[in-house]
C-alpha positions, 0 to 999 in steps of 0.5 A: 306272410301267410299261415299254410293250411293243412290240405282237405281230404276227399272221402276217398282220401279218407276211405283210403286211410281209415280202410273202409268202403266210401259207402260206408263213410256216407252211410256213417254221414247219414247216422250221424257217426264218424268224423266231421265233414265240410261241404266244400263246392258240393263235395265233402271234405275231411281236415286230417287233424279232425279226423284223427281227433275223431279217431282218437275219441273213439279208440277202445270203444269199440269190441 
């Protein structure tokens, strides 16, 4: 038997979820900021546990 793996999100896929511009999301990639990017066939690719994890890091560190 083998373990399923979780689907990677495109950028728009998590542009969608986090409510922000695709070009902000590169412009986090470029600072360094946001959650972790895979390079996946030239495309970035987000796990939906990665970002969560991000996003939860970050909660109250902002305002």
């Amino acid at each position: 038997m083998t373990a399923r793996r979780e689907q990677l999100w495109t950028i728009e896929d998590l542009s969608d979820f986090l409510q922000k511009p695709v070009k902000t999301l590169y412009d986090w990639r470029h600072k360094k900021y946001g959650p972790p990017a895979y390079l996946v066939g030239g495309s970035l690719r987000y796990s939906p546990k990665k970002v969560q994890e991000w996003l939860d890091s970050t909660m109250g560190q902002e305002g």
